[in-house]
DOSE-553419 format. One line per field, with one value per residue (C-alpha): residue in one letter; x, y, z. Coordinates in steps of 0.001 Angstrom, whole numbers, plus 500000, padded with zeros to 6 digits. Example, Ala and Ser with C-alpha at 12.3 -4.5 7.8 and 13.67 -1.06 7.14 Angstrom:
REM DOSE-553419
aa: (A | S)
X: (512300 | 513670)
Y: (495500 | 498940)
Z: (507800 | 507140)
This chain:
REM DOSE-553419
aa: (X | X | X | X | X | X | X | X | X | X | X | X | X | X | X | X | X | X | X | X | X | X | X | X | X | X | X | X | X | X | X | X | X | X | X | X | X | X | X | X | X | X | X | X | X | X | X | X | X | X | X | X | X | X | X | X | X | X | X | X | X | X | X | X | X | X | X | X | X | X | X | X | X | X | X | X | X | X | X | X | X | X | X | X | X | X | X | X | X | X | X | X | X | X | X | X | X | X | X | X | X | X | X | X | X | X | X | X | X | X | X | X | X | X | X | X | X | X | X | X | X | X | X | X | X | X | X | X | X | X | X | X | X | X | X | X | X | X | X | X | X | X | X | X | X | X | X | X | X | X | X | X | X | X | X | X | X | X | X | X | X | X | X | X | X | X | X | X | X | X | X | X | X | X | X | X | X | X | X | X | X | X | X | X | X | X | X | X | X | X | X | X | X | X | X | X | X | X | X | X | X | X | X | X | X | X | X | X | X | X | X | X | X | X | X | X | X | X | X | X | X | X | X | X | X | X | X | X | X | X | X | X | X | X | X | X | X | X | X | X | X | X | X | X | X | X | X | X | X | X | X | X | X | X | X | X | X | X | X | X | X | X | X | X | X | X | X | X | X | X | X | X | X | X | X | X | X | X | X | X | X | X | X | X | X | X | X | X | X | X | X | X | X | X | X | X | X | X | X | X | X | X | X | X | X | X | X | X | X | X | X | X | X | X | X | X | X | X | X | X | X | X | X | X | X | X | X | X | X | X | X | X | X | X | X | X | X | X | X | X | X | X | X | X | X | X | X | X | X | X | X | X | X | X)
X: (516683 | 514747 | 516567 | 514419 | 511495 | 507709 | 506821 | 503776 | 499961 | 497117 | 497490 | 500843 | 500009 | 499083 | 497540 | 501073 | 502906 | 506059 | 507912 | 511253 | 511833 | 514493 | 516868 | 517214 | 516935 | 519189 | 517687 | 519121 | 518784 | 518527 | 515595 | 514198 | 515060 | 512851 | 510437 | 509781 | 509971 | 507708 | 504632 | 505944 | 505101 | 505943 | 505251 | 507586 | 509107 | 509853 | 511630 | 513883 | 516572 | 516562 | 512589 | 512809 | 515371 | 513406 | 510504 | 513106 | 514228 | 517837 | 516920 | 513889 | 512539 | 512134 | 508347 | 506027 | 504334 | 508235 | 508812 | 505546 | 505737 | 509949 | 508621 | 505629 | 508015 | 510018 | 506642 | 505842 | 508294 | 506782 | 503103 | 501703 | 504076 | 501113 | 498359 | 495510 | 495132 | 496078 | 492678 | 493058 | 494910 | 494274 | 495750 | 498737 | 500893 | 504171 | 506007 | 509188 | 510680 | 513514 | 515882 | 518535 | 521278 | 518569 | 518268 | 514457 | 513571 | 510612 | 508882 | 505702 | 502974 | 500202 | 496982 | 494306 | 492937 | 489935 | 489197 | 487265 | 484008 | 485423 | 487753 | 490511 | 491939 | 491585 | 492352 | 495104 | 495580 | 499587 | 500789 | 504149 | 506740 | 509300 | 512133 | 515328 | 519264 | 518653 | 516140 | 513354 | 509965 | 509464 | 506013 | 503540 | 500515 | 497611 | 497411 | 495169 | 495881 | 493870 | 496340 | 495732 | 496096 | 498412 | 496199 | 492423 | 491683 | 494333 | 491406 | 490677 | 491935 | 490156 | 488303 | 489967 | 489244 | 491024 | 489003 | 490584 | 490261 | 488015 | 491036 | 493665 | 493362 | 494510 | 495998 | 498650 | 499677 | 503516 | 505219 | 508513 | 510363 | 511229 | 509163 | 507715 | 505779 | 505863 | 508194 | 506238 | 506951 | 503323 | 504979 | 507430 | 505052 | 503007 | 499848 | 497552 | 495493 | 496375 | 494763 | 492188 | 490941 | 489145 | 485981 | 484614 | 482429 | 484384 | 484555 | 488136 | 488488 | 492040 | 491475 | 494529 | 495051 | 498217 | 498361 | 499807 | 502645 | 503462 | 507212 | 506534 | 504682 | 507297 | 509782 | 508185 | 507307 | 510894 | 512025 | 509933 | 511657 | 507693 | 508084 | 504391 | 503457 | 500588 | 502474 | 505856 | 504939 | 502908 | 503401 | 501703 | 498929 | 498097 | 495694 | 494569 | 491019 | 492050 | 494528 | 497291 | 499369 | 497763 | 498629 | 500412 | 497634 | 500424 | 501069 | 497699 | 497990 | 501205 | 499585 | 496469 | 498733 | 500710 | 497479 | 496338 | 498790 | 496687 | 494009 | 496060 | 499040 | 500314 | 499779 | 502933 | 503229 | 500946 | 500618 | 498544 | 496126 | 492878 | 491583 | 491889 | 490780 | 491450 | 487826 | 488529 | 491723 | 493833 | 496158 | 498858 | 496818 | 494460 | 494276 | 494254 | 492080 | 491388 | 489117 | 489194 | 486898 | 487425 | 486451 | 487681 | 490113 | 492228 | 494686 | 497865 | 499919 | 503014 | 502158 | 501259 | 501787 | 500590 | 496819 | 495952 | 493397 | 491640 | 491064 | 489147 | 490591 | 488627 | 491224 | 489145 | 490449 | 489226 | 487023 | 487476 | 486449 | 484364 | 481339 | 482785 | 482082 | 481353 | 478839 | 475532 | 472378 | 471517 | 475207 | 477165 | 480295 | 480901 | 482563 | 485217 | 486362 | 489736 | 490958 | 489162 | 491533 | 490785 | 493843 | 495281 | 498043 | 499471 | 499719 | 500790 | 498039 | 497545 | 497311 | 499510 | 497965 | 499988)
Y: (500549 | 502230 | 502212 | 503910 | 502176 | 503234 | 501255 | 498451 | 499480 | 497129 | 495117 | 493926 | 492287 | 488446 | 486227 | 483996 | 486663 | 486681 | 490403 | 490115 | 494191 | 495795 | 497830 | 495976 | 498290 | 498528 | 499766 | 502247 | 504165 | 507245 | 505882 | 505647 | 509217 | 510061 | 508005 | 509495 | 512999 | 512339 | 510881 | 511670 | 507986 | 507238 | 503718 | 502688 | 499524 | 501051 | 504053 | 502942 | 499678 | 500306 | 499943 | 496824 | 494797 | 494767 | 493444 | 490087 | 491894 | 492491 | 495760 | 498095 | 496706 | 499138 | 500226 | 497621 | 500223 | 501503 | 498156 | 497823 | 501151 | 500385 | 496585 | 498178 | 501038 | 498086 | 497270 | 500761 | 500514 | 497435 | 497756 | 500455 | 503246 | 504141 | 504170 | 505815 | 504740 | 502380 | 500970 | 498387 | 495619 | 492297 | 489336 | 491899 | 489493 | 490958 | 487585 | 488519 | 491476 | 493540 | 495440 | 498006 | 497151 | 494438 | 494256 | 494203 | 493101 | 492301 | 490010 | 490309 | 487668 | 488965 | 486750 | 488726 | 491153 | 493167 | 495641 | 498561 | 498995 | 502461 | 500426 | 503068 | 501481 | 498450 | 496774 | 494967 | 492495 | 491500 | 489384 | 490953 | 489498 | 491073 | 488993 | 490251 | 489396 | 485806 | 485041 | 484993 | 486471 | 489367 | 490702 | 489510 | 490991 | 491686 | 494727 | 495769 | 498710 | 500765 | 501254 | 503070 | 501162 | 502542 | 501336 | 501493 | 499180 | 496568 | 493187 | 492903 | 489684 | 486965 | 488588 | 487064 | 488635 | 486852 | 485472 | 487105 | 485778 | 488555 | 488604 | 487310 | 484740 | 485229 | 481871 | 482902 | 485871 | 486079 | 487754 | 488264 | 485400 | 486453 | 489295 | 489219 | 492016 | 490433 | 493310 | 495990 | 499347 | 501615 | 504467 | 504537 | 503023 | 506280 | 504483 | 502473 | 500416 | 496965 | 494107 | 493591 | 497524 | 497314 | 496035 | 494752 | 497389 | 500578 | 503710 | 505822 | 509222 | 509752 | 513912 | 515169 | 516181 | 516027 | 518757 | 517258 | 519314 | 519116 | 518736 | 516545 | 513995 | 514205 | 513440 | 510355 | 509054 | 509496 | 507688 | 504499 | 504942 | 505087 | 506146 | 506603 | 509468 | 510396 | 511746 | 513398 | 515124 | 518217 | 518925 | 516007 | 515593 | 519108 | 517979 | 514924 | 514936 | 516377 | 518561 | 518109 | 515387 | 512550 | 511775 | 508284 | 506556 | 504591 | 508260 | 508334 | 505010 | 506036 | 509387 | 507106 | 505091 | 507890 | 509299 | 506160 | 506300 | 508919 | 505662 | 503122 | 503698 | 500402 | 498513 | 498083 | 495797 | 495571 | 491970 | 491892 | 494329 | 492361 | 494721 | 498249 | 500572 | 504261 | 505835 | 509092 | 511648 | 513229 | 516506 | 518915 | 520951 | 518507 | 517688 | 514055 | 513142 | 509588 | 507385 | 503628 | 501022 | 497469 | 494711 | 491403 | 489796 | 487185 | 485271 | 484542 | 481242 | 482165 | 484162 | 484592 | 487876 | 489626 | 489486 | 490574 | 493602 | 493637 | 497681 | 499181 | 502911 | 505349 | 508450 | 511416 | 514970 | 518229 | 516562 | 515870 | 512500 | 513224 | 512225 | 509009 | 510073 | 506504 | 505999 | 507120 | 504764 | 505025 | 503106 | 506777 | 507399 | 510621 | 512421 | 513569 | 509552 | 509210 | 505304 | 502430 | 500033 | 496817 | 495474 | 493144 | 494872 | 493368 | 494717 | 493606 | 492054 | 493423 | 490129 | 486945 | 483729 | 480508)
Z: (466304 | 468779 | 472412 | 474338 | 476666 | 475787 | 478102 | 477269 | 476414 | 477135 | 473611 | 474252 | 476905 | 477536 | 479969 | 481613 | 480121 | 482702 | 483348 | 485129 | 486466 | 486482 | 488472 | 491964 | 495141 | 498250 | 501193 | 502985 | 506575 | 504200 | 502308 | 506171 | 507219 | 504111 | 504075 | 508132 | 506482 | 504326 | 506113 | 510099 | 510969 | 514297 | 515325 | 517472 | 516284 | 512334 | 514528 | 517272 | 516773 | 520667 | 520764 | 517933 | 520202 | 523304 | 521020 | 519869 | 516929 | 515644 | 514379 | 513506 | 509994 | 507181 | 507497 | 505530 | 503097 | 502391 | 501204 | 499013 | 497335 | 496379 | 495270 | 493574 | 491975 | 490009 | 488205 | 486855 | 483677 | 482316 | 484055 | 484264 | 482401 | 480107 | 483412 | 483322 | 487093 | 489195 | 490360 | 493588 | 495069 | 496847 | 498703 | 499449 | 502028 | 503310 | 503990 | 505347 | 507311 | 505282 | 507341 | 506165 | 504374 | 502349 | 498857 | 496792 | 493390 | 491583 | 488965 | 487885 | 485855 | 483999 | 485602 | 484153 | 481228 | 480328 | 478021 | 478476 | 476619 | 475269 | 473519 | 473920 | 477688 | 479018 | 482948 | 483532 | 486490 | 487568 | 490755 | 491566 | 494068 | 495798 | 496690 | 498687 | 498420 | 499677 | 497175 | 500310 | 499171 | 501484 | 499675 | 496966 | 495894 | 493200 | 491717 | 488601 | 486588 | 483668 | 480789 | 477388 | 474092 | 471788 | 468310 | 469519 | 466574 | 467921 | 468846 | 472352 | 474228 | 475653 | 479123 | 481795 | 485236 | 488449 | 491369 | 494631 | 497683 | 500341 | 502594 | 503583 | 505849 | 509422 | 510114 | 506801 | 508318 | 508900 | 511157 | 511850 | 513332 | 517238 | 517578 | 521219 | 523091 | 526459 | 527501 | 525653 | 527111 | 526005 | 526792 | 524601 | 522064 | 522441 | 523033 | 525900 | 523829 | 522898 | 520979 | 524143 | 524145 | 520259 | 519574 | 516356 | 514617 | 516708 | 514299 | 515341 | 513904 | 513512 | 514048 | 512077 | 509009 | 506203 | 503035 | 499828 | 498701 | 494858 | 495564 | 498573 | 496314 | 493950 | 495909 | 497251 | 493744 | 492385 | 496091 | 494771 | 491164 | 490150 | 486786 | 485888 | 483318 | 485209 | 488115 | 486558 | 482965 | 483363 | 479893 | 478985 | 481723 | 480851 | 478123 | 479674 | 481320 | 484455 | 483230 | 486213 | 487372 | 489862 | 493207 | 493001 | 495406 | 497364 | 498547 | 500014 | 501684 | 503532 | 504741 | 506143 | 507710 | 508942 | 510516 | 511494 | 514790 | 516717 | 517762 | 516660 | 517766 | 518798 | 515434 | 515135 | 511640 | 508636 | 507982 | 504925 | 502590 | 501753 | 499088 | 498304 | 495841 | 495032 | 494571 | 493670 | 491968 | 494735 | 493856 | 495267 | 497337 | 499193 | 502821 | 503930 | 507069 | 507658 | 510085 | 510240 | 511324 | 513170 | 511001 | 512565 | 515246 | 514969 | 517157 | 515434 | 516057 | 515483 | 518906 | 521986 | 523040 | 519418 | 518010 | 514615 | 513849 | 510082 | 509746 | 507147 | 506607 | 504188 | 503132 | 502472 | 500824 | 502021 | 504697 | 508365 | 509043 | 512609 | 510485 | 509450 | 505355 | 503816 | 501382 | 501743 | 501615 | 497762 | 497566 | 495855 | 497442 | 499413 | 497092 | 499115 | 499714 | 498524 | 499345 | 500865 | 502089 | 503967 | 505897 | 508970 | 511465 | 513987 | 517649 | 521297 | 523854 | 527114 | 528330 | 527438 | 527100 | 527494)
């Protein structure tokens, strides 16, 4: 009797299909300290229980993408252990805030399936929820994946592909209960600019620049407990197409954010991802610049001293973003376009409305 886990491949799996992941996760102030060594994020409320309480908190919450990539690490073993890629998300909600100390697990049901006209991989689509000690759902999200089939002649299912929602919508945005910026000090925050100062269509190069280090990324993956082939066994990737291990793209996503602070520096929380897709491979060795653009505003009711921002933020590697590298007007993708993620964050207003 075989014991060990080869994890699933596109034919085993089914449309309802229900995955129950193992190995729940305790948050720790280590996992912080790492997670901030890491990426050098430095918005203020994630940093400073001092800086949280005067914003109605009890404590700073563990940073929102820290949370997604430990929920989204659960999935790897039973999802996406025989990835090609991990291709996009949607309708990413983070419902509740988790604090140290706060336990995360996750379930996952299969919701959609396609197979690849190459016959050899095929996409599959999970929902995934992360709920903590209390049983409270403190994320839930889409995610679709391209996995390999282990027999190529195995039939291909029935193609069902999801209908996602565009984005989230603003008025189901949650954030956390008691948060209040009426006492916001900008200062501390690091930054002047507040829900008022940004104007739908404004372009913000975010200047700096990160270098992907191969133990760096490494260490970040095995913090998630990602498990993915793709990013651990050189021995393996070594004959794949590329011939080298993949970034894990949540790695890119915390490095945008990360770089995101020099312009948007008081967007405190990241309510929601509306869509997001990795567009290109990203290895040890590249330098992350990012620039992001201002899609939407929103009030929020659960408010009145917070608005709500939806950002679009385009990673690129090896290219400083000053020229805003999108794609160009034949519809091709600059090349050097790593991630294109759509998202809502939530910062303080300048002004409060009652």
């Amino acid at each position: 009797m075989n014991k060990t886990n080869p994890g699933n491949h596109f034919e085993d799996f089914r449309v309802g299909q229900v995955l129950n992941h193992a190995t729940p996760r305790t948050i720790t102030e280590g996992d912080v300290s790492l997670y901030t060594a890491l990426y050098g994020g430095r918005f203020a409320l994630q940093s400073a229980d001092s800086f949280a309480m005067e914003c109605g908190l009890d404590a700073a919450p563990i940073d929102d993408l820290l949370v997604f990539h430990i929920v989204f690490g659960k999935t790897v073993p039973d999802v996406s252990l025989n990835a090609v890629a991990n291709l996009g998300y949607a309708d990413v909600q983070f419902k509740a805030p988790v604090f140290p100390g706060d336990t995360v697990q996750t379930s996952s049901e299969v919701i959609g399936l396609k197979e690849n006209s190459n016959g050899k991989t095929g996409v599959v689509y999970v929902r995934s929820t992360g709920t903590n000690q209390m049983g409270v759902i403190v994320l839930d999200y889409v995610r679709w994946v391209m996995v390999r089939k282990k027999d190529e002649s195995a039939p291909a299912p029935e193609e069902i592909v999801p209908d996602l929602p565009e984005r989230v919508d603003p008025k189901d945005l949650s954030i956390p209960g008691g948060l209040d910026f009426s006492g916001y000090d900008a200062t501390l925050a690091g930054s002047p600019h507040f829900f008022e100062d940004y104007e739908v269509g404004e372009k913000i190069d975010h200047v700096d620049g990160m270098t992907i280090e191969e133990a760096e990324h490494m260490m970040a993956t095995r913090l998630y407990q990602n498990t993915a082939k793709v990013h651990f066994n050189q021995h393996q990737m070594q004959n794949d197409r590329f011939g080298r291990r993949l970034i894990y793209g949540g790695h890119i996503i915390s490095l945008a954010r990360a770089l995101s602070f020099n312009g948007l520096g008081n967007a405190q929380l990241v309510a929601a991802i509306n869509g997001g897709s990795h567009t290109a491979p990203t290895f040890a060795g590249h330098t992350i610049y990012a620039w992001s653009e201002i899609l939407e505003k929103a009030e929020l009711s659960d408010s009145q001293t917070a608005g709500a921002l939806r950002i679009r933020t385009l990673a690129t590697k090896d290219m400083p973003c000053d020229s805003f590298p999108d794609k160009a007007a034949d519809g091709k993708r600059d090349p050097s376009v790593v991630l294109d993620l759509d998202y809502w964050v939530v910062l303080p207003k300048k002004t409060i409305s009652v």
